[in-house]
C-alpha positions as CSV (number, residue, x, y, z in Angstrom):
1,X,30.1,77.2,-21.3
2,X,28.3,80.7,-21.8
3,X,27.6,80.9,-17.9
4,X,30.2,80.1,-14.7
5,X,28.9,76.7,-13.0
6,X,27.3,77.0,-9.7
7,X,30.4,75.3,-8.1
8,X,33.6,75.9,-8.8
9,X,36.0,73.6,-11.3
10,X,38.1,72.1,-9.1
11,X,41.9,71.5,-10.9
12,X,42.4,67.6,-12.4
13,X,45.2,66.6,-11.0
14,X,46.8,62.9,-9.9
15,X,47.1,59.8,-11.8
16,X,43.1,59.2,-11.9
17,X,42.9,62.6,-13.2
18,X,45.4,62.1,-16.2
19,X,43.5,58.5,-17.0
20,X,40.3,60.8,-17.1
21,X,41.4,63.7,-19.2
22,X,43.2,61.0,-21.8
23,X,39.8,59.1,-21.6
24,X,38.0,62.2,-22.6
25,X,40.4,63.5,-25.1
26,X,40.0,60.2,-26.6
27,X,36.4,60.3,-26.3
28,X,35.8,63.9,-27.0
29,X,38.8,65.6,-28.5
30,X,38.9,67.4,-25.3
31,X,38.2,67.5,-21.4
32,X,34.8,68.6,-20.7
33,X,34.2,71.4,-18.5
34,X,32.0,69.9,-16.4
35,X,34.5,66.9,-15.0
36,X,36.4,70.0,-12.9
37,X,33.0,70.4,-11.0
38,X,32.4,66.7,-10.8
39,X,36.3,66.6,-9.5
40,X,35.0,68.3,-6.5
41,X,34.1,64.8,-5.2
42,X,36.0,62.0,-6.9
43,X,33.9,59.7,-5.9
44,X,30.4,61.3,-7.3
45,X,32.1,61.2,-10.6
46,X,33.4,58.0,-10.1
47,X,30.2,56.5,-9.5
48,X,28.4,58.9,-12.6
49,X,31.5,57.3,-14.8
50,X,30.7,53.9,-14.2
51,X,27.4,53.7,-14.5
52,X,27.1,55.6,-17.7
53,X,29.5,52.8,-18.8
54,X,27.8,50.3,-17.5
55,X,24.7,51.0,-19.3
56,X,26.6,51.2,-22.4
57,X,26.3,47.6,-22.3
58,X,22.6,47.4,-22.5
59,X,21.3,45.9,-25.4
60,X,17.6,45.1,-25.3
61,X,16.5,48.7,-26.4
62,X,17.2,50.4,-29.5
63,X,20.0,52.6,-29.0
64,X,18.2,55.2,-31.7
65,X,15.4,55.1,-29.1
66,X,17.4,55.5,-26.1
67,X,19.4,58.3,-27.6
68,X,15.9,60.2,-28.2
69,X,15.0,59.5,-25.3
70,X,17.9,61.4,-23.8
71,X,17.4,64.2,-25.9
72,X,14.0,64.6,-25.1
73,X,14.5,65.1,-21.0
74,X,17.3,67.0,-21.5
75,X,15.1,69.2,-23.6
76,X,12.1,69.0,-21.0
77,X,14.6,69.6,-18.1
78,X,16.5,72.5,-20.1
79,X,19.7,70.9,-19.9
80,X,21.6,72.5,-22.6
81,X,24.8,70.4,-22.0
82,X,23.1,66.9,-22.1
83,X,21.4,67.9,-25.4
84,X,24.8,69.3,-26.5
85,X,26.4,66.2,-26.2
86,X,23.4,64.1,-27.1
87,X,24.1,65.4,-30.7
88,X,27.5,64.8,-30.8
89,X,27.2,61.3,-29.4
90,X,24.2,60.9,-32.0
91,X,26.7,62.2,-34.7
92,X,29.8,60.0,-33.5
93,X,27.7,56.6,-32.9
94,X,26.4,57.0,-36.8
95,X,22.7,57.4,-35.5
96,X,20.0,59.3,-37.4
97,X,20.8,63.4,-37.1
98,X,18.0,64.3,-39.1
99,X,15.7,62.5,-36.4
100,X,17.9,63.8,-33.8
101,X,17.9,67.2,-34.7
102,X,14.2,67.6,-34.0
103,X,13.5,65.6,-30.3
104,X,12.8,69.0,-29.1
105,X,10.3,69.7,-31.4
106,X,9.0,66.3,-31.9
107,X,5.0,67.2,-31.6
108,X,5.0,69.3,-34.3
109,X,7.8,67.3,-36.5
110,X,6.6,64.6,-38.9
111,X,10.1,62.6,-39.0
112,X,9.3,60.3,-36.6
113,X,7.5,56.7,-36.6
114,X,4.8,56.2,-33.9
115,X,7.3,54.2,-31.6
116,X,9.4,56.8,-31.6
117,X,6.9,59.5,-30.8
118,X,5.4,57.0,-28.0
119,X,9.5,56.8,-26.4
120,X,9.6,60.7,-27.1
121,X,6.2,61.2,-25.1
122,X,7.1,58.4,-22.3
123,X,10.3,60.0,-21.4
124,X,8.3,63.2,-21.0
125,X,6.0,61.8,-19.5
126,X,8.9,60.5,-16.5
127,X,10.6,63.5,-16.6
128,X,6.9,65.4,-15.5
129,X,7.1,65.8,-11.7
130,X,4.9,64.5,-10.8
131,X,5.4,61.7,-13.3
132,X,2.6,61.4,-15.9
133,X,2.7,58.2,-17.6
134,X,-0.1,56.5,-18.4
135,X,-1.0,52.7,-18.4
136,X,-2.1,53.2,-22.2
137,X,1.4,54.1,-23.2
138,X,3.1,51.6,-21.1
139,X,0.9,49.0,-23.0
140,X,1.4,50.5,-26.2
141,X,5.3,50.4,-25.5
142,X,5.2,47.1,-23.9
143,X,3.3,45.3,-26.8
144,X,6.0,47.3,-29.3
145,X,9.5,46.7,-27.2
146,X,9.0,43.4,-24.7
147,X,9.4,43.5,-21.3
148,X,13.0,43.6,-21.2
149,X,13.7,46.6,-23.9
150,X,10.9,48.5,-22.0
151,X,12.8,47.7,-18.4
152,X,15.8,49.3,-20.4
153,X,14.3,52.1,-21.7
154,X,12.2,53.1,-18.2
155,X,15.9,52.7,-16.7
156,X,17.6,54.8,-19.1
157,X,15.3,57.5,-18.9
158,X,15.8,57.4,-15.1
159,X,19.6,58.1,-15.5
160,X,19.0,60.9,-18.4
161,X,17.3,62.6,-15.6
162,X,19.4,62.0,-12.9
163,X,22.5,63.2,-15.7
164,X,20.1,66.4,-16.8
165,X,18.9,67.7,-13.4
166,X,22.3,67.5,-11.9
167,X,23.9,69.3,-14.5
168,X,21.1,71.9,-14.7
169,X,21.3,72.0,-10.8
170,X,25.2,72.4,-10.4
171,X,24.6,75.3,-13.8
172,X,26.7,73.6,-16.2
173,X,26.0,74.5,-19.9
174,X,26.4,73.4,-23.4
175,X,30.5,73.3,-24.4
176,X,29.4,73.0,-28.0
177,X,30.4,69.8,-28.9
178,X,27.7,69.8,-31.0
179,X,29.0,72.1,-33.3
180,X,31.1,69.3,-35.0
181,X,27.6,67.5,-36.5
182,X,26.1,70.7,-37.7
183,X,23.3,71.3,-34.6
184,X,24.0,73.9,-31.6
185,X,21.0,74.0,-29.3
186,X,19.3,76.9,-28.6
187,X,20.7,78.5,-25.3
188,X,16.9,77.5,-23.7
189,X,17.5,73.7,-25.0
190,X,14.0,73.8,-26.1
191,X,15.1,73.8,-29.9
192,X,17.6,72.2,-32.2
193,X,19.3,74.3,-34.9
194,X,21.6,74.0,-37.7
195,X,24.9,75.3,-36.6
196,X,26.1,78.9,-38.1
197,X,29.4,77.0,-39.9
């Protein structure tokens, strides 16, 4: 992380700690940073653990969609650690990097189809405070995805913010695990770029 968090890292310690650090070393290669803040109160990160793996089992939504749709509210919120790991989990879970690489700048890019660019602009549109999503692009993405994937998606997003404004909140930063696919965002997480190595 280039900056200290807002709240201390709190030592991992105990037997739920060691099943969480192998988790993540598993996972990862390595214990995120952030999980020492989170350890603060064991029961915060309990509840962020579980549901994160609960809504791994979704499957009525794209995960290609979902995983841009991440991307883009951790790009709109600035959180550089959620778009961080949004590229490393693109890169580990086989899904498109070239796609992935420019959710920031998805406007101006011309890799995307118009479903994507209508989930890029809808989980913009959440993220706005206040919200700005209109009843053209929930029809457009309702006629597109069904009720259920749309549900999925409108849920998901909620979370990615929920995820990006708490990091952002307690100042946790990118810990590079991007780096290992080829993309490092930019320190502002408004843009995506090719790694140095």
């Amino acid at each position: 992380m280039a900056n200290d968090t807002r709240i201390p890292k709190a030592e991992i310690t105990g037997i739920y700690g060691a099943m969480v650090k192998r988790f993540s070393r598993k996972l990862l290669g390595e214990v995120p940073e952030p999980l020492g803040v989170y350890w603060q109160n064991r029961r915060v990160l309990s509840f962020f653990l579980g549901l994160g793996q609960k809504s791994k089992k979704w499957r009525a939504c794209d995960e290609n969609l979902k995983s841009f749709a991440h991307m883009a509210v951790a790009s709109a919120v600035g959180c550089s650690w959620c778009l961080d790991f949004g590229y490393f989990m693109a890169h580990n879970e086989g899904l498109d990097l070239a796609k992935a690489r420019e959710v920031p700048r998805w406007r101006e890019s011309d890799v995307f189809t118009q479903l994507e660019r209508d989930v890029l602009e809808y989980a913009e549109a959440m993220t706005n405070t206040p919200p700005t999503v209109t009843d053209e692009l929930s029809a457009r993405l309702l006629s597109a995805l069904g009720a259920p994937a749309l549900v999925e998606l409108t849920s998901f997003i909620a979370l990615a913010n929920l995820y990006a404004r708490t990091n952002t909140a307690l100042g946790i930063e990118s810990q590079e695990f991007a780096a290992s696919c080829g993309l490092r965002p930019l320190p502002d997480a408004n843009r995506a770029v090719p790694s140095a190595s």
